[in-house]
N, C-alpha and C positions, 0 to 999 in steps of 0.2 A: 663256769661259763662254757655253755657249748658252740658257739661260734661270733666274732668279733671281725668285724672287715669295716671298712672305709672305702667313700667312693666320692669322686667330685660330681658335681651336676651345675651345669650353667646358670648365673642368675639366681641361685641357690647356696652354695657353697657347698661345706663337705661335708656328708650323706655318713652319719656314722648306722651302723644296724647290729643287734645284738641277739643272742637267742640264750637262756639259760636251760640247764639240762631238767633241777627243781626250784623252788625256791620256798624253804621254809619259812618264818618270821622275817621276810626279807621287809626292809621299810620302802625300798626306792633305791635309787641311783645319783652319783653324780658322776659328770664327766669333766677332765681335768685335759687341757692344751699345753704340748710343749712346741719349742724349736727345732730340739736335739733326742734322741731316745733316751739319754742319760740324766738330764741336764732337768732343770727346774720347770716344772709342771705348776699351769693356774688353773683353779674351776671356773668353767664359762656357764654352768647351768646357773641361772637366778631363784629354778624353785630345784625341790627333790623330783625325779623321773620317777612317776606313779609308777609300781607296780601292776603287772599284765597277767591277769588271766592264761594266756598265751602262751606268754613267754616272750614274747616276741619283741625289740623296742628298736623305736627310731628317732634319730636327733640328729639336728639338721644346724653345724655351724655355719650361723650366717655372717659371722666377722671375717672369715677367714678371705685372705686377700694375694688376689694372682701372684706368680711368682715365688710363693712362700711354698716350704715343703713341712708340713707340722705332724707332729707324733699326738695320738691320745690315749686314753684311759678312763677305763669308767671304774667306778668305784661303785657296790655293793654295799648298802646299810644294814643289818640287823637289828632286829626290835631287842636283843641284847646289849646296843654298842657295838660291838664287834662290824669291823670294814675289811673289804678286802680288795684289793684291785686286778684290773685283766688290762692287758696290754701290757705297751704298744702297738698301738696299730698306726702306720705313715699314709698319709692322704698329699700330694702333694697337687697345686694348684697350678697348673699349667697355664700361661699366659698364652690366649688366641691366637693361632698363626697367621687369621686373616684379618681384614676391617669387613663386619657384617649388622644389614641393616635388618631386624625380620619383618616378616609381616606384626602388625601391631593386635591386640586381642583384649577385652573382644571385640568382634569385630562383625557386624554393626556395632557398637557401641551405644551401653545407656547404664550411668552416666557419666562413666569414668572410659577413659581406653590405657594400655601399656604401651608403651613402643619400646622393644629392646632394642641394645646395638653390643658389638665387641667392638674394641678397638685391642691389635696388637703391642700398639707400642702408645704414650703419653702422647697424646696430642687436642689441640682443639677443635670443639665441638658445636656447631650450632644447628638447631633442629628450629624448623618453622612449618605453622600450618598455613596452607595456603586457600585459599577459596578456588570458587571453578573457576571466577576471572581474572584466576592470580594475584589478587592482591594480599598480603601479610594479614592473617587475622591472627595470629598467637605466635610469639618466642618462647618455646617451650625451656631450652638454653641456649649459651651463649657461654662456652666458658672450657676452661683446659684441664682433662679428664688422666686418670692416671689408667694404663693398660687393664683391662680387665673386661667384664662383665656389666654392662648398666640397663636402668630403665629412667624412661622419662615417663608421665604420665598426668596426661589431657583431662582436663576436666571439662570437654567441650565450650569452653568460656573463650572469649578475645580478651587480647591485652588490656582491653579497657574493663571489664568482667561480665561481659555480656553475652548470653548463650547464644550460640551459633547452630545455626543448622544442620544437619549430618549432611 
């Protein structure tokens, strides 16, 4: 393995990227999560990580949840049998230090939109779309959110399921 790093990315999770120096009979990859750098490691990939022309690979834990500070490893297949693993690498997930709303995208929107938000700490959330003359056309939520990262996401319909106009 000629280089193995870890990165968080917002709304995403943690950004693992890998680069091998050759790779002979390589079959794929897996990659395995721990808590602790010593401590009991799980595989979170569901298939094998195709091999790259390149070299080059990226995997993107989307479970991984604010607060938490996790070690990985990715593991090497040969078309022999033979495994080999690299790492630890530690990605730790830092909980928002603000409450942030963004712009929502896309935007115009057709026919879905996103709207992210952080929140710092646990708290409740409710997000509503409004019309020009104010009145409630959609409760997108209504409900009490654990610190982190989220999205909510509009399907331009009202609560009653009826397309609304941009």
């Amino acid at each position: 393995m000629k280089t193995f790093v870890s990165t968080v990315v917002p709304y995403q999770g943690v950004k693992l990227l890998w680069e091998t120096a050759h790779e002979t009979g390589n079959l794929g990859f897996n990659v395995y999560r721990g808590l602790s750098e010593k401590g009991d490691f799980e595989k979170i990939n569901t298939a094998l990580v195709a091999t790259s022309e390149t070299g080059k690979y990226t995997f993107i834990d989307k479970e991984a949840q604010v607060g938490q500070k996790y070690y990985y490893k990715v593991e090497d297949i040969g078309s022999n049998g033979m495994t080999q693993q690299h790492g630890p690498v530690l990605a730790e997930m830092a909980v928002p230090e603000v409450y942030e709303l963004a712009q929502n995208y896309p935007n115009p929107f057709n026919p879905v939109t996103h709207i992210r938000f952080q929140l710092p700490k646990n708290d409740a959330v409710r997000i509503e779309i409004y019309n020009v003359t104010g009145q409630v056309v959609r409760t997108l939520l209504d409900a009490r959110l654990q610190a982190g990262y989220h999205t909510a996401i509009w399907d331009g319909r009202s609560d009653a399921g009826v397309s609304v106009g941009s």
